[in-house]
Structure formats: structure tokens, C-alpha cells
C-alpha positions as CSV (number, residue, x, y, z in Angstrom):
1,X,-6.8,16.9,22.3
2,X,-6.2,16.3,18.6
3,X,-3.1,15.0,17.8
4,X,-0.2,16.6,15.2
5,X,0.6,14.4,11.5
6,X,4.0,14.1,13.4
7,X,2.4,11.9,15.9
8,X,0.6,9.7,13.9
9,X,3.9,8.9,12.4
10,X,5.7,8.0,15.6
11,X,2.8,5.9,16.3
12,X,1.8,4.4,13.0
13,X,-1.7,5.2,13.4
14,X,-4.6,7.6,12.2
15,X,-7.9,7.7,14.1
16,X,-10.6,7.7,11.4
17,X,-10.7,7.7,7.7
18,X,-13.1,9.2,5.4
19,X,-14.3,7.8,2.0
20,X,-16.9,9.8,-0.4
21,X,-18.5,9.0,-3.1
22,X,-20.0,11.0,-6.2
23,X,-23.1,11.9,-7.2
24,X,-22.8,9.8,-10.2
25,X,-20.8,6.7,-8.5
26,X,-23.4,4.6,-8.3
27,X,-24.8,4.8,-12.0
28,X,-25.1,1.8,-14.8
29,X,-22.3,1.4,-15.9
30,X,-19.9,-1.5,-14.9
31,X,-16.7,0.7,-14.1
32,X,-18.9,2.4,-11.3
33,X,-20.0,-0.8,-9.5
34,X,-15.9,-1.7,-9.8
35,X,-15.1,1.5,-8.1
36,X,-18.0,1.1,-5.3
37,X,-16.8,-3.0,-4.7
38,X,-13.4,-1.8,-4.2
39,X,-14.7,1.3,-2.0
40,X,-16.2,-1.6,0.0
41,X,-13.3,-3.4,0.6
42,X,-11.0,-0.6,1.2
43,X,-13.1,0.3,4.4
44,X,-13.7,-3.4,5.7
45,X,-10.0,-3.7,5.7
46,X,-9.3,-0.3,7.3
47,X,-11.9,-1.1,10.1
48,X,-10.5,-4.9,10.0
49,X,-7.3,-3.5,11.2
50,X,-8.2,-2.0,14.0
51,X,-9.2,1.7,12.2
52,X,-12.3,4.1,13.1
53,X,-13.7,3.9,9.6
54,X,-16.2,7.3,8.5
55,X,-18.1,6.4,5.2
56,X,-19.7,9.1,3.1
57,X,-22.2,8.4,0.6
58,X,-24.5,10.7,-1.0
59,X,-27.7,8.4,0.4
60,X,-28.7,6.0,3.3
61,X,-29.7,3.8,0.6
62,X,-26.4,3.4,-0.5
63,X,-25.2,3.7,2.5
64,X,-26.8,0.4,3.6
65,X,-26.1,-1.1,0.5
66,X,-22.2,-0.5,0.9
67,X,-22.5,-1.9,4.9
68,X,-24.8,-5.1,3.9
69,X,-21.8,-5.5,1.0
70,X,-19.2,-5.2,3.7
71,X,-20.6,-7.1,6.4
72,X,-21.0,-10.2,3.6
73,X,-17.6,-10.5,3.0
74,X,-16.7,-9.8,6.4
75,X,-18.7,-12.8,7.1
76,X,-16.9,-15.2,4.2
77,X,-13.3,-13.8,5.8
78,X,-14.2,-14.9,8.9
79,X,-15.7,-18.2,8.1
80,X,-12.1,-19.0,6.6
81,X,-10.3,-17.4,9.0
82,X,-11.9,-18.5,12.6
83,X,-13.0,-22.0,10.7
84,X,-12.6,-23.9,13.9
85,X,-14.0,-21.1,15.9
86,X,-17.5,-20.1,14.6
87,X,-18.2,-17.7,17.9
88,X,-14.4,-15.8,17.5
89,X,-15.4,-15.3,13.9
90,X,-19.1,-13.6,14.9
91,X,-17.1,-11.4,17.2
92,X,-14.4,-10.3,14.8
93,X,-17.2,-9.7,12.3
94,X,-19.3,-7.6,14.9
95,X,-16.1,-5.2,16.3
96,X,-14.8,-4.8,12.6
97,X,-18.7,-3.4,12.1
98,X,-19.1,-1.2,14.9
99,X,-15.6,0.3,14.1
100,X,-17.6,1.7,10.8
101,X,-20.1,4.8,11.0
102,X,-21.8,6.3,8.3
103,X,-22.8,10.0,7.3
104,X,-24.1,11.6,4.3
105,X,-22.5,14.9,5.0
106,X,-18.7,14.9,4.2
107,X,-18.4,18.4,6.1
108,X,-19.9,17.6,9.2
109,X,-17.5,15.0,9.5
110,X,-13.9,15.7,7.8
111,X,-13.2,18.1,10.3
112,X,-12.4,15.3,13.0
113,X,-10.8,13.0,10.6
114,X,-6.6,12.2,10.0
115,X,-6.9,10.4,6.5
116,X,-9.4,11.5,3.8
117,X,-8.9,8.4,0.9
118,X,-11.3,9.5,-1.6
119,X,-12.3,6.4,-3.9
120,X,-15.1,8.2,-6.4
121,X,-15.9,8.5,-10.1
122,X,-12.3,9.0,-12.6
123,X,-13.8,12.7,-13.2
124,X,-10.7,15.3,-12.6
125,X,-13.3,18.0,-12.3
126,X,-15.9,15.9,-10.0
127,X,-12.8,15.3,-7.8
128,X,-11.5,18.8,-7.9
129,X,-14.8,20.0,-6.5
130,X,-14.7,17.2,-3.8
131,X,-11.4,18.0,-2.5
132,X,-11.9,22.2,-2.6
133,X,-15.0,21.8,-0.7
134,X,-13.5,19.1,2.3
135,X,-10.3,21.8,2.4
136,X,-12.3,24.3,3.9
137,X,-13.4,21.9,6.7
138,X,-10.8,20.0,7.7
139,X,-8.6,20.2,9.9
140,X,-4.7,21.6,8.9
141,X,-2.9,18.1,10.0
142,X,-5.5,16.6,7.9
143,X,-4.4,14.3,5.0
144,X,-6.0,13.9,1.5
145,X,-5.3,11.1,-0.9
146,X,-7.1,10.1,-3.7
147,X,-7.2,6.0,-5.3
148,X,-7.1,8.0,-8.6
149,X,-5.7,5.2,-11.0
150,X,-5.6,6.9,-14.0
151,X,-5.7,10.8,-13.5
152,X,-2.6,12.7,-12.3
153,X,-2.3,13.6,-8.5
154,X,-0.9,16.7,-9.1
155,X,-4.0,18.2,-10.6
156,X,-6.4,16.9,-7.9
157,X,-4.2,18.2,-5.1
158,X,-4.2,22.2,-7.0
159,X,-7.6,22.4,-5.9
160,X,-6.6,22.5,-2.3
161,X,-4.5,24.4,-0.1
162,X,-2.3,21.7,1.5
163,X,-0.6,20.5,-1.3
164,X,2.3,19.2,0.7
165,X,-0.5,16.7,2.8
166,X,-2.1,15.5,-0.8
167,X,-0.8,12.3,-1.9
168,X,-2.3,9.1,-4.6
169,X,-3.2,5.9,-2.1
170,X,-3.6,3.2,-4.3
171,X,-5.4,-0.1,-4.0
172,X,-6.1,-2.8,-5.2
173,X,-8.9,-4.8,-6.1
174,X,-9.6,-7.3,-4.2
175,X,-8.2,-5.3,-1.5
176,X,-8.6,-7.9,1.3
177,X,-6.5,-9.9,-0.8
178,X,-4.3,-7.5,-2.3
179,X,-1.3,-7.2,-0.6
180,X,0.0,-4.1,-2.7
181,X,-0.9,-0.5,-2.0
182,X,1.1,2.6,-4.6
183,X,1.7,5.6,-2.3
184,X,2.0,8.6,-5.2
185,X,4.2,11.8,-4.3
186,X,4.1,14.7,-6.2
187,X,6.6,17.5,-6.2
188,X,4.8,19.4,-3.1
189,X,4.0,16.4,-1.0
190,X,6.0,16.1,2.1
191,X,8.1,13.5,2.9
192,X,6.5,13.3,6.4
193,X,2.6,12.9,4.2
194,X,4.8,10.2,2.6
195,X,6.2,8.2,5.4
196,X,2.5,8.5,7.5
197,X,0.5,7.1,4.3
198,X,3.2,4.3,4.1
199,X,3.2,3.6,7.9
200,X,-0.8,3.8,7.2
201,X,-0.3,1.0,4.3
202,X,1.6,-1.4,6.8
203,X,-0.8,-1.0,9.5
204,X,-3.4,-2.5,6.9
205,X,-1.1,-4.8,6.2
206,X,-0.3,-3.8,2.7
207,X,3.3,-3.4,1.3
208,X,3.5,0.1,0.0
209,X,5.6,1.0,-2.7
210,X,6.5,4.8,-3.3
211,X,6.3,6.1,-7.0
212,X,6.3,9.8,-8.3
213,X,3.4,10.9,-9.8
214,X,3.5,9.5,-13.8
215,X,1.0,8.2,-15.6
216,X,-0.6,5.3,-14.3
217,X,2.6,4.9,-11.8
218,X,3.9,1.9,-11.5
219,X,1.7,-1.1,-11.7
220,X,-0.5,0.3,-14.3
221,X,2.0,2.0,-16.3
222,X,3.7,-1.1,-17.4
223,X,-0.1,-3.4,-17.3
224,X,-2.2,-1.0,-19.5
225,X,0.4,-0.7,-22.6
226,X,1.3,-4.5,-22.4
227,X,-2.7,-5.4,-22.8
228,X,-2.7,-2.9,-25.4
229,X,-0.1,-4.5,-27.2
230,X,-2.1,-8.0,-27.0
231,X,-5.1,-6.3,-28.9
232,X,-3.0,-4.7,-31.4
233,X,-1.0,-8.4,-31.9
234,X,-4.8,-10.0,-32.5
235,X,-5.6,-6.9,-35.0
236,X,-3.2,-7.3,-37.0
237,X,-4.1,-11.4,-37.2
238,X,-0.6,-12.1,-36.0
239,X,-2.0,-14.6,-33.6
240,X,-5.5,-15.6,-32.4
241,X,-6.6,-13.5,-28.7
242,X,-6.4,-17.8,-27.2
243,X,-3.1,-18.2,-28.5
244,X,-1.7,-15.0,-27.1
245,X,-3.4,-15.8,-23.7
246,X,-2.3,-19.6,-23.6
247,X,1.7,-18.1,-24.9
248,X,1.8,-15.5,-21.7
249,X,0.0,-18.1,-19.2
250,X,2.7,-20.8,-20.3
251,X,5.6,-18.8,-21.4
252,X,5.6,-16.2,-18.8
253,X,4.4,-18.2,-16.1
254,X,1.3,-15.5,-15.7
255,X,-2.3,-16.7,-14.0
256,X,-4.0,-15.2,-16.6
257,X,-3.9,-14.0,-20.2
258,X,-4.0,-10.6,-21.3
259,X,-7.4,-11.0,-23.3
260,X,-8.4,-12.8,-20.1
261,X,-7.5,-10.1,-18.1
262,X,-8.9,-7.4,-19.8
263,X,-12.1,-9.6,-19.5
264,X,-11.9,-9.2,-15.9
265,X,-11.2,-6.3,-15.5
266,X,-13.6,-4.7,-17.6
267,X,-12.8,-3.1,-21.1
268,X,-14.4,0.1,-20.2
269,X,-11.4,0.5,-17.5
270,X,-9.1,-0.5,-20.4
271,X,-10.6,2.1,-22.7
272,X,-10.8,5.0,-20.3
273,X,-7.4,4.6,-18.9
274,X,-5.9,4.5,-22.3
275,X,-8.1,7.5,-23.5
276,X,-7.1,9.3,-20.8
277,X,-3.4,8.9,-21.1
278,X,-3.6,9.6,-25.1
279,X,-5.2,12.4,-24.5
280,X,-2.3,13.7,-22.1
281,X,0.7,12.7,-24.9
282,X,-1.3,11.7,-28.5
283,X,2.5,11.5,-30.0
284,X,3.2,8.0,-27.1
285,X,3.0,5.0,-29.2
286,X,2.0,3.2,-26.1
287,X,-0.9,5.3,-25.8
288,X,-2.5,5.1,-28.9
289,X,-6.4,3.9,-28.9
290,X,-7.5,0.4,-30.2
291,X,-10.4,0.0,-32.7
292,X,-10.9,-3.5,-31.6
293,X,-11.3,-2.1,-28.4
294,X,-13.7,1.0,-28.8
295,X,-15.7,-0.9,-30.5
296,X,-16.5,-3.8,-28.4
297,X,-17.2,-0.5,-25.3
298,X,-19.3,0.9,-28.0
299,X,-21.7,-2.4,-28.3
300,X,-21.2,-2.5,-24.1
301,X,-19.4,-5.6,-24.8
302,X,-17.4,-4.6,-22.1
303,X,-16.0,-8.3,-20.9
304,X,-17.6,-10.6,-17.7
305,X,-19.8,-8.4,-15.9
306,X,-22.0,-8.1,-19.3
307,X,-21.3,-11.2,-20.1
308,X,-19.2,-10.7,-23.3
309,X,-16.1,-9.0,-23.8
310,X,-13.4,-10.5,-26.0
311,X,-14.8,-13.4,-24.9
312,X,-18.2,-15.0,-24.1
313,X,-19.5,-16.0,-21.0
314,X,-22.5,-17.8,-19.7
């Protein structure tokens, strides 16, 4: 017998959890292949906790691809975590595996699922479609939660009919590492969806934090206009992009520089978020487009996975 959302609370647990993808996920362009490493890692460390992991992909191909992916950091988590212990480490790889199936047919298999995280393309209406179709298969107690990081929860969850179980999980990257996880609540989530994803958080081993659902939330709310501030600082040649980096490394004790980060991160991410936000409040200073920026996206200069961003790498 299936058991009730209330349940899962009392015992901090959900069964399986589902992950799908989008037709276009797995396309060119670097944003997708951040998207699909962080899908990765999201269900080796939902299977690594002792989870029954479903993950949806459109094809087998990819399908493999995202297992071999998993399995090959499994391996390098276990070779630092069972370092004096080679055989332990080959078993906790091996159970953390076969706690993970795969399926190419979301509908078959949401209807015996607790926790749908969705982790696909930043397309409101690619989403939207995702989410009305899985409503109609599963099951009521079900919930949905999308690692949206730029789009408002709000509007994904209107396409369904349990608005009070829809709620933003958000990871992230790289999520074995990661200790932070942003549980998003709009105004018709439940305080019960609430407590479960943050009793789901802790059983990862994550520290949730709670945030209503504004743009970007919390983490990215206050990262995304503070890099975009750095890029209007170096257009306006009131310092060099090295100095500003080597001034917020050594004056506010951060690991890495904003031009640095933005590097890393990718400036596609940078540009789409903020795109996205002006195009939700064009009067926010904060939100106002760079041409430094659009520019360097435009040339696919879009930092160290092609090799140049604001920088050059090797």
C-alpha cells in the first residue's frame, strides 16, 4: 500500500524520485551540458543516500551516457572516501548503482513515484508542458518540484492541478559537494510540501534554506547583480576585470573573482538569467543587460568550457 505525503514526513523519507529531461537538453550549447552534469549528480546523491532513484531521458543513448557519467564519479567519491578500503568502496559504488533505474517514458513511471525534481532546459513553456502532462499520471500525494534557477515557480506550478504539492528544489553544482539546497514556496504551496522537501534535503545531506518565490531567491538574487556590477565597473574602465577579481579575492576574503566566476560558470548562464529577469522588471537597475557581456555570448566566447570568456584559457 502506498503511503500518504503525511507519512513521508514522519519518516523523512520518499521512495523514488523522478528526473526528466527535454527534448532539447542535450543540444550544443554549454548551458545544456551544465544542466545535464548537475542532473547527474543530483541523482548519484539521491541514490547515494539510500533513495530509489527513476531517471527519465528522452533516449537509451543518453540514458547510458548519464549512468557511465554517474558511475565515474561514483567511482572517484569512493576512491576518497573508502581510501583504505578498496573492496567497501566497490560495494558502495555497486548498491548506489542498482538503487538507480532508467526509463524513457515519464508516464509509465510517475505514477509510482513520491518526488518528481525536474532538472530540464530554462524554457517556461518546455516546463509547463512537462509538468501538465506528468499531472495526469501521478499519483495525488505526488510531489513536483522544479531546479528552475532563474524562472518563477509560480508559473510552472499553474500548469498543474496540485499547486499546494509544487515547490522550487534547488541545487547546486557540484551537488556532491554542495552542501546547500533552496526549497522555493509559493503562495499555494503547503507547509506540509514544504517541511517533506526540507526533511528530503537533510536526508541528502544538504542544509535547506526556505525562500519565497522572488527572482532568483536567495543565492542567486544577491550573486547575479553583484557579477553584473563587476562587468559594468570594467566597462566603464574604472578598474581592469584582474584588479576587480584580485580586490574581492583579497578584500572580501572570496575564493574566486567575479570575472573568475562568471568564467566558470559560464556567461551564457549569466546572460540568460539576467535577460530573463529584465525582461520581468526592465525599470530594476540591477537588471539591466551588459554590452560587454552579450557580446562576448554573441562570439560564443562564453568563458572555460569554450575556452575563452573574459578570460583565456588553454
Amino acid at each position: 500500500m502506498r503511503e500518504t505525503v503525511q507519512n513521508f514526513v514522519e519518516k523523512h523519507h520518499w521512495n523514488k524520485a523522478v528526473a526528466e529531461r527535454a527534448m532539447n537538453l542535450f543540444n550544443d550549447n554549454a548551458m545544456s551540458h551544465f544542466r545535464e552534469i548537475l542532473k547527474r549528480r543530483q541523482n548519484q546523491v539521491a541514490a547515494a543516500t539510500g533513495h530509489t532513484v527513476m531517471l527519465v531521458d528522452q533516449t537509451e543513448d543518453i540514458l547510458a551516457k548519464s549512468r557511465k557519467g554517474i558511475e565515474e564519479s561514483l567511482r572517484k567519491v569512493a576512491k576518497k572516501k573508502f581510501a583504505e578500503n578498496p573492496k567497501a568502496g566497490d560495494e558502495f559504488v555497486e548498491k548506489t548503482l542498482n538503487s538507480i533505474s532508467t526509463s524513457t517514458d515519464a508516464a509509465s513511471v510517475v505514477h509510482s513515484t513520491d518526488l518528481v525534481v525536474e532538472a530540464i532546459v530554462e524554457n517556461l513553456k518546455v516546463k509547463n508542458e512537462l509538468f501538465k502532462r506528468l499531472d495526469k499520471f501521478a499519483s495525488e500525494h505526488t510531489i513536483f518540484a522544479s531546479n528552475t534557477s532563474s524562472l518563477h515557480i509560480t508559473d510552472i506550478a499553474n500548469a498543474t492541478t496540485r499547486q499546494d504539492r509544487f515547490a522550487g528544489l534547488h541545487f547546486f553544482n557540484p551537488v556532491p559537494m554542495m552542501k546547500l539546497v533552496e526549497v522555493i514556496k509559493t503562495p499555494m504551496t503547503s507547509q506540509k510540501t514544504v517541511e517533506s522537501l526540507i526533511d528530503f534535503s537533510k536526508a541528502l545531506g544538504k542544509h535547506p534554506v526556505s525562500c519565497k518565490d522572488t527572482p532568483g531567491f536567495i543565492v542567486n538574487r544577491l550573486l547575479v547583480p553583484y557579477l553584473m556590477e563587476a562587468i559594468r565597473l570594467h566597462e566603464r574602465g574604472d578598474a581592469s576585470k584582474e584588479d576587480i577579481d584580485t580586490a574581492m579575492k583579497l578584500g572580501a576574503g572570496y575564493p574566486m573573482g567575479p570575472f573568475e566566476l562568471l568564467d566558470y560558470v559560464g556567461l551564457d548562464t549569466a546572460k540568460f538569467i539576467i535577460d530573463g529577469w529584465h525582461e520581468m522588471d526592465a525599470k530594476n537597475p540591477l537588471f539591466q543587460p551588459s554590452p560587454s557581456l552579450n557580446k562576448l555570448v554573441a562570439e560564443n566566447k562564453i568563458g572555460k568550457k569554450t575556452g575563452e570568456g573574459y578570460y583565456k584559457y588553454k
